[in-house]
C-alpha positions in Angstrom: 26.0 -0.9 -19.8 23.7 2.1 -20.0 24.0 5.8 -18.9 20.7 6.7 -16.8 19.7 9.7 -14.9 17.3 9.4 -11.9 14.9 12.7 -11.1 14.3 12.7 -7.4 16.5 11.5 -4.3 13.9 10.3 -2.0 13.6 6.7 -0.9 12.4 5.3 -4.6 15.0 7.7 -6.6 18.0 6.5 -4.3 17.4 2.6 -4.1 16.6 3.1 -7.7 20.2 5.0 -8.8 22.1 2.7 -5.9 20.5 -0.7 -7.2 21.1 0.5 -11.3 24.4 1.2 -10.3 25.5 -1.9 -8.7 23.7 -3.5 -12.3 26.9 -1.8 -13.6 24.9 0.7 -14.8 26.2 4.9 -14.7 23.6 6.8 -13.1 22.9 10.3 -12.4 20.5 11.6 -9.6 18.7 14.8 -10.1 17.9 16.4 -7.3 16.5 20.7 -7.6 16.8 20.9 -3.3 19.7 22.8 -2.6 19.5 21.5 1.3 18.9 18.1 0.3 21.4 18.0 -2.8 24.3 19.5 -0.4 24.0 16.6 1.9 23.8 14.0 -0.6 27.0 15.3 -2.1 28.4 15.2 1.6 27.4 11.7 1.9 24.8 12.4 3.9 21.0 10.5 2.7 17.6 12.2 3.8 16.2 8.6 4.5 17.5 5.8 6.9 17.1 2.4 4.8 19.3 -0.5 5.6 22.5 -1.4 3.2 22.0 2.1 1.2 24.4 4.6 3.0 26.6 1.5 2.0 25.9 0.6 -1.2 25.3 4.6 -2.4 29.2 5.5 -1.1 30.5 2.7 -2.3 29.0 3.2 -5.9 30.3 6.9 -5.8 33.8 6.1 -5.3 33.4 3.7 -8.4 32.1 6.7 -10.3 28.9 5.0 -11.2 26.7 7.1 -9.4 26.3 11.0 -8.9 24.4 13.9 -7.6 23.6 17.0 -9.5 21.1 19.7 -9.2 21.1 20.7 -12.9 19.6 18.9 -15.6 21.4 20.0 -18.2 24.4 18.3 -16.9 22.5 15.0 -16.6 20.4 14.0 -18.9 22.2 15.1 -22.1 24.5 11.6 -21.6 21.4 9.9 -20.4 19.8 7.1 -22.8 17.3 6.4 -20.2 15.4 9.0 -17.4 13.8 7.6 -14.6 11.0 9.7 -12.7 11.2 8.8 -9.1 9.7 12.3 -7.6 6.7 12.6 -5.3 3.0 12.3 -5.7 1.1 13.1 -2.6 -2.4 12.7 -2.5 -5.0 15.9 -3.4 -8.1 16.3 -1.0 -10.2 14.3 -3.6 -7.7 11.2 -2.8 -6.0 11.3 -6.1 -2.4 11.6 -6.5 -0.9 14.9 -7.7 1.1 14.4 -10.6 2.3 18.3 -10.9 5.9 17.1 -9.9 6.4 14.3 -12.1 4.7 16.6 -15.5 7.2 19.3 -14.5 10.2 16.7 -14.7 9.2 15.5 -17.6 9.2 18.8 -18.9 12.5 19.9 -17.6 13.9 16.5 -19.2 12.6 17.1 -22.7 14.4 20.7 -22.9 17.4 18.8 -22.5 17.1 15.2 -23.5 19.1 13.8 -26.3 17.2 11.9 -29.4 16.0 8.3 -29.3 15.4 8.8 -25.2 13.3 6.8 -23.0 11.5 8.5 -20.0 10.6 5.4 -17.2 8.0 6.7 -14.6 8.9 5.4 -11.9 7.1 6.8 -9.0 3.4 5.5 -8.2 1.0 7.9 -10.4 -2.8 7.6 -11.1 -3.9 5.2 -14.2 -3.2 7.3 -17.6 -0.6 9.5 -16.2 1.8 7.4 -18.9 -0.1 8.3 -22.1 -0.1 11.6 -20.9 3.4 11.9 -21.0 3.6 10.8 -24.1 1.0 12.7 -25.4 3.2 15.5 -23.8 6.1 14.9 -25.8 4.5 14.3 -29.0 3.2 17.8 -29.1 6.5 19.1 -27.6 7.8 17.3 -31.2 9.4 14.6 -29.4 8.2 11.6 -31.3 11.5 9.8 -30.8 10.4 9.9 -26.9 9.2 6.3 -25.8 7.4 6.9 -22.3 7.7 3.5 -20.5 5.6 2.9 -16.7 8.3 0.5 -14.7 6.4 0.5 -11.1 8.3 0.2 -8.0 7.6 -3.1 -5.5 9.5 -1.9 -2.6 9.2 -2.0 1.1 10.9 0.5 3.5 13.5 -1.2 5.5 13.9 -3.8 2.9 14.1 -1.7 -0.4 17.9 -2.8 -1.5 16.8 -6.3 -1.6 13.3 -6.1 -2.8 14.9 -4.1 -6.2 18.2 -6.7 -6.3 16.1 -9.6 -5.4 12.3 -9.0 -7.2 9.7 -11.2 -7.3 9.0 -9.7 -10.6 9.5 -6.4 -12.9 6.7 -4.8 -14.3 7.7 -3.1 -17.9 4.6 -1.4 -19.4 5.0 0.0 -22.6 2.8 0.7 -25.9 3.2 -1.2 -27.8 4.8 -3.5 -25.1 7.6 -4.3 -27.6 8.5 -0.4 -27.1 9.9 -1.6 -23.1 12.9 -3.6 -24.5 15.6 -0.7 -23.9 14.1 -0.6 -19.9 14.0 -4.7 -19.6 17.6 -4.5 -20.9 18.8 -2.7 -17.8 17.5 -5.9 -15.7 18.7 -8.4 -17.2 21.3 -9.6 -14.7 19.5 -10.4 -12.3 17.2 -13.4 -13.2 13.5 -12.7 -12.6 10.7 -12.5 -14.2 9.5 -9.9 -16.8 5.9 -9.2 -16.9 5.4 -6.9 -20.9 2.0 -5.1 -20.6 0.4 -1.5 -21.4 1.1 1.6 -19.4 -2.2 1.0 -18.0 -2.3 -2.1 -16.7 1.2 -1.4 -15.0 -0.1 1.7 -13.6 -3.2 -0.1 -12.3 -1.2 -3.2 -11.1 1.0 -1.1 -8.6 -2.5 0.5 -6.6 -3.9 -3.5 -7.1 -0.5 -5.0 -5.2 -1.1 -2.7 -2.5 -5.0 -2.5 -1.9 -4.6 -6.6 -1.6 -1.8 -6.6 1.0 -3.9 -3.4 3.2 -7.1 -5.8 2.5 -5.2 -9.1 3.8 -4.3 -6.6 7.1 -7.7 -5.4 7.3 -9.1 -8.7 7.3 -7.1 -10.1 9.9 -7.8 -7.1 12.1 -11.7 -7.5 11.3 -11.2 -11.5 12.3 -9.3 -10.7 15.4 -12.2 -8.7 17.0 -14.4 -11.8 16.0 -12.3 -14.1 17.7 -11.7 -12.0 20.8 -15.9 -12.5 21.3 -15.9 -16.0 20.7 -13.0 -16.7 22.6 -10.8 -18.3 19.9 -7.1 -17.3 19.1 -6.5 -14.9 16.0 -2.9 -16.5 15.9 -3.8 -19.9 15.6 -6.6 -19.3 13.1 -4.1 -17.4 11.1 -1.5 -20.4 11.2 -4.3 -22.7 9.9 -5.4 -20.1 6.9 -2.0 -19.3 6.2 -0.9 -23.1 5.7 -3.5 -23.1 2.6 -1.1 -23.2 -0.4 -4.1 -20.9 -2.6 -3.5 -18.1 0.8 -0.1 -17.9 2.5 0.5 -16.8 5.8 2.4 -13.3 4.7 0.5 -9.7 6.2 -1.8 -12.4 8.4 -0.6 -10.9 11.5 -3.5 -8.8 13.5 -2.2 -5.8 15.1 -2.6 -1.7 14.9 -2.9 -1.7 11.2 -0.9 -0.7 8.3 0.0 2.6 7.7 3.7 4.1 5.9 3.2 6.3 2.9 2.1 4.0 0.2 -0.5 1.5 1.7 -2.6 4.8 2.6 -2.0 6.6 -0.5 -2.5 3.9 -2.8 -5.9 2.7 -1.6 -7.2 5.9 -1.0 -6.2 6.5 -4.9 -7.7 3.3 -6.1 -10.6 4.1 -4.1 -11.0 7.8 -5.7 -10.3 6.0 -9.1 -12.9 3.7 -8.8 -15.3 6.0 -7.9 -14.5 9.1 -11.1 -15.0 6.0 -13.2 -18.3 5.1 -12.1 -17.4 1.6 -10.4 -18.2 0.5 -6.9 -15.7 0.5 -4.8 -16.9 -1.2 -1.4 -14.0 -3.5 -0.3 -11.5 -0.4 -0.4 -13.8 1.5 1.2 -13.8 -1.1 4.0 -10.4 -1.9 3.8 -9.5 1.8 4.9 -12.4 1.5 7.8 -11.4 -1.4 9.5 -8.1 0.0 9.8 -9.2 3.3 10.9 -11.3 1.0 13.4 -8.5 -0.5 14.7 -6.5 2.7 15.9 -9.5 3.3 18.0 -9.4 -0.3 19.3 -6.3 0.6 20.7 -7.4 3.5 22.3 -10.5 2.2 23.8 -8.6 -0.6 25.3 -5.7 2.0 26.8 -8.5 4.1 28.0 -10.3 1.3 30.0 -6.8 0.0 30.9 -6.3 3.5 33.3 -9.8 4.0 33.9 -9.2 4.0 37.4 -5.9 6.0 37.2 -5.9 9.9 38.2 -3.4 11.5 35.9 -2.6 8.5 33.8 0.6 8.2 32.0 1.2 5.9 28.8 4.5 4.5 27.3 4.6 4.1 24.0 6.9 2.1 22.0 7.4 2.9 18.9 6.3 5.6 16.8 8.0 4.9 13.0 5.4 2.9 10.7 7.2 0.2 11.0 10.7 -1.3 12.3 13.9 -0.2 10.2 12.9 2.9 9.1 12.4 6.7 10.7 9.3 7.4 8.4 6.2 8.5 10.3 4.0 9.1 7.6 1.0 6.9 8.4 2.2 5.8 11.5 -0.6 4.2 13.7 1.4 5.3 17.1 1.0 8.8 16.1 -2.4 8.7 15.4 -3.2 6.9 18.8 -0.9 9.0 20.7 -3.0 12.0 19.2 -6.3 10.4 20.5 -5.0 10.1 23.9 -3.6 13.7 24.3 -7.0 14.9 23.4 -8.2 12.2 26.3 -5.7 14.5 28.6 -3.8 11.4 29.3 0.1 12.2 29.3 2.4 10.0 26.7 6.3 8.9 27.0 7.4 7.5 23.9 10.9 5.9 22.5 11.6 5.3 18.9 15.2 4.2 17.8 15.2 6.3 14.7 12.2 8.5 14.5 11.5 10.9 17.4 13.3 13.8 15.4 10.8 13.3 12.9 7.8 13.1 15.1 8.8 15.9 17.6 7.6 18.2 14.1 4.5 16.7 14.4 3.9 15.8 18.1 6.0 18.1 20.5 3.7 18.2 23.4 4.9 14.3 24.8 7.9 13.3 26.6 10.0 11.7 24.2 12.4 9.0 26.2 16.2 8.3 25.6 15.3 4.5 26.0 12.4 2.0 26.0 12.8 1.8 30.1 12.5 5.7 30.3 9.1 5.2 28.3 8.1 2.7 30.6 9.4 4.6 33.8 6.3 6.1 35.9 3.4 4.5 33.1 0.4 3.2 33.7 0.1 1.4 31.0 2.5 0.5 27.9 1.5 -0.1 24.3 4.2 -1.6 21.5 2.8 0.1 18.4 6.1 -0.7 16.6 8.0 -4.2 16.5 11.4 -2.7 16.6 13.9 -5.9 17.5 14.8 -4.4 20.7 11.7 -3.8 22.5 11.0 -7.6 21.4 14.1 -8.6 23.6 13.5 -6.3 26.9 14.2 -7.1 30.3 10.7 -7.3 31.3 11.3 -7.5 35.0 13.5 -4.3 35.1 10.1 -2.9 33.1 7.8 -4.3 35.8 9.7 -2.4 38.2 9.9 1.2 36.9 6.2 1.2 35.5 3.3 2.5 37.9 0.7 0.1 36.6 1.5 -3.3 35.1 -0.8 -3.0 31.8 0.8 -4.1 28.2 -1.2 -3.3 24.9 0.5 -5.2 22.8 0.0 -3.6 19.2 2.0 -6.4 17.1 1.2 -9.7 18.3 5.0 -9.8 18.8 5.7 -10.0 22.9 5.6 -13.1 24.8 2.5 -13.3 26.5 3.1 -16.1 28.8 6.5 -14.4 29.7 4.9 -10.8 30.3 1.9 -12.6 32.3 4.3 -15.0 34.3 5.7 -11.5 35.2 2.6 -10.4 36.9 1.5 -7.9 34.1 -2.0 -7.6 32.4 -1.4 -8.5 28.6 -3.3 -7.7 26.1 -3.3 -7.9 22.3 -5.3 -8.2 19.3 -7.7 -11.4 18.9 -5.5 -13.1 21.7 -7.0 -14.0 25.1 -4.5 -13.6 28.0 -2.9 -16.6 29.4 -5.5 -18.8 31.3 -5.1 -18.1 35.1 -4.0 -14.1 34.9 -5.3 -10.8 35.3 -5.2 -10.3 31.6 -9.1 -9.8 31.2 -10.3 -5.5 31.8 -13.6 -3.9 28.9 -12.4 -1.8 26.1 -16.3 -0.9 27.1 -15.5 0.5 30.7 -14.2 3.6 29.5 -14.5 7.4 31.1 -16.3 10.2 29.4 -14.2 12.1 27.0 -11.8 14.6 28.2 -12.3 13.0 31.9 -8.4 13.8 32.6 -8.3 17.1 30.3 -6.7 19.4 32.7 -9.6 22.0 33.7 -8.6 25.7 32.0 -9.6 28.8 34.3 -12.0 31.4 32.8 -10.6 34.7 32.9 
């Protein structure tokens, strides 16, 4: 078993230390917050992702995994350094790599001989031989610098790193990664040796497919909504193709969370400093844009008649099983329609103290019926498991209108249109029969229910 220090406690550096822990592995997180490092050593975690409060305390009391704000403590002991710290995007759509050069450079003062530095988080294409460049003038040529990309999805990142579909070691020369594939070993799964810069480029190419297969189904759903044909079943049919799948085939408000975003707006900017065409990311990232304003159109049509409309919204996390906003399509929407004037109740299991930083001008709700109580019209922009199992006719009851905008594809349209509500979705035509049909078209002028501001 190995002794490894982690540099950053967000959501990659934590499933990272918890999973290489329960490997058998001694780790040590780095963390230079003060705030964030005091509640980690309290046993309190800045993110909310399934199975890791769990699996982190239970690892601590084993005495396999730590917190420390100081790197000389940490990586001394450490034969191996993981770089799990952020890199948000710079206006030109690149990632900044500032954080991850400055760990690097924090570890070196204090790293021991023969150590190898694994970049973990998700940095642009040649960020690895710059490292290594790095420590090779530094007089570290004993450093091997070793790009190990992360494959995980919030709200199922324990099992995606015990369970992986692969693990990417990128080394030069490859044979250099044998120390980091080492650490894996238990569990099973295949090892893919390459160069740092095809392991780099592979993490941006995993994501730009899966935001491409999203975007395509969203771009087919407005096709089959004008010729009448049902973006569910065509998806079943594509999906059943054994060269396709029927995985992120589900039309809805888009994707959003902090990597999809970040990583095809990165591969976009890559392409273009290189000189290559980059057309399909470029669409990609319209056609989900596009499909925000879909949602808006049709809520704006939906209370065209209303004075003083009110919408419920469902959901405002990225996704269910996690509180992270970043990227989240409800916010987005919810800005639109507070620009419209139109007033917006919103429930979120996890994530309205996280939105209320960014949003504090909307009613946040203590339940999904408080959302719903007084609206006009509902949307679902999150498929959280509760909202799935409602009591729709206590919801029919305390809502004004009887409009759903269903933003997943998830509810049960014969249900909510048995109920007497109008249901709409995303390249699915309303139950044959109902009121489910109003124009995305028939919308009021801009700012028609802006409350008027008197001149002094």
């Amino acid at each position: 078993m190995s002794r490894v220090s982690v540099i950053g406690a967000g959501c990659v550096g934590l499933v990272t230390g918890a999973g290489l822990a329960e490997l058998g592995h001694t780790v040590a997180c780095v963390e230079i917050d003060p705030l964030r490092l005091s509640n980690l050593e309290k046993g309190e975690l800045p993110i909310h992702e399934p199975g890791l409060d769990e699996l982190a305390a239970r690892h601590r009391r084993a005495g396999l995994l730590n917190f420390s704000g100081d790197y000389g403590e940490a990586i001394p002991e450490s034969e191996l350094v993981f770089i799990a710290v952020n890199t948000p995007p710079s206006p030109d759509g690149q990632l900044d790599t500032s954080c991850v050069l400055s760990a690097v450079r924090s570890t070196l003062e204090h790293a021991r001989r023969d150590l190898i530095i694994v970049i973990k988080s998700t940095v642009p294409v040649g960020t690895g031989d710059e490292v290594a460049q790095f420590a090779m003038r530094s007089g570290r040529r004993d450093v091997k610098v070793v790009s190990n990309p992360e494959f995980l999805r919030q709200g199922t990142a324990i099992g995606d790193f015990l369970e992986p579909d692969r693990i990417v070691i990128g080394a030069s020369p490859p044979a250099a990664g044998t120390g980091v594939a080492t650490l894996y070993e238990a569990l099973h799964v295949p090892m893919v040796f390459c160069s740092r810069r095809s392991a780099e480029l592979a993490k941006y190419a995993a994501n730009a497919l899966l935001a491409t297969r999203i975007s395509f189904i969203n771009e087919l759903s407005g096709l089959c909504e004008a010729l009448e044909a049902d973006v569910e079943e065509v998806a079943q049919i594509v999906g059943l193709d054994r060269r396709i799948g029927p995985d992120y085939l589900r039309a809805g408000l888009g994707w959003g969370g902090s990597c999809l975003p970040k990583d095809v707006h990165a591969l976009a900017a890559t392409a273009a400093q290189s000189g290559c065409r980059s057309t399909i990311f470029e669409a990609v990232m319209g056609v989900n844009a596009r499909q925000r304003q879909r949602a808006v159109d049709h809520l704006l049509a939906a209370v065209n008649t209303t004075e003083a409309p009110t919408v419920g919204v469902l959901g405002l996390a990225f996704k269910p099983d996690t509180d992270d906003i970043r990227g989240a399509p409800a916010l987005d929407i919810i800005g639109r329609l507070l620009e419209e004037g139109i007033q917006v109740r919103a429930h979120d299991p996890l994530a309205m103290g996280r939105a209320r930083e960014v949003l504090p001008d909307i009613h946040y709700c203590h339940d999904a019926y408080d959302a719903g109580h007084g609206s006009d019209a509902l949307l679902l922009a999150t498929e959280w498991r509760d909202y799935l199992a409602l009591d729709w006719e206590k919801m029919r009851w305390l809502m004004r209108g009887r409009i759903i905008l269903d933003g997943r594809n998830a509810l049960d349209r014969q249900l909510l249109s048995g109920l007497g509500f109008t249901y709409r979705s995303f390249g699915r035509s309303p139950m044959p029969g109902t009121n489910g049909q109003f124009s995305a078209t028939e919308v009021r002028p801009a700012g028609r229910w802006r409350k008027k501001v008197r001149k002094p």
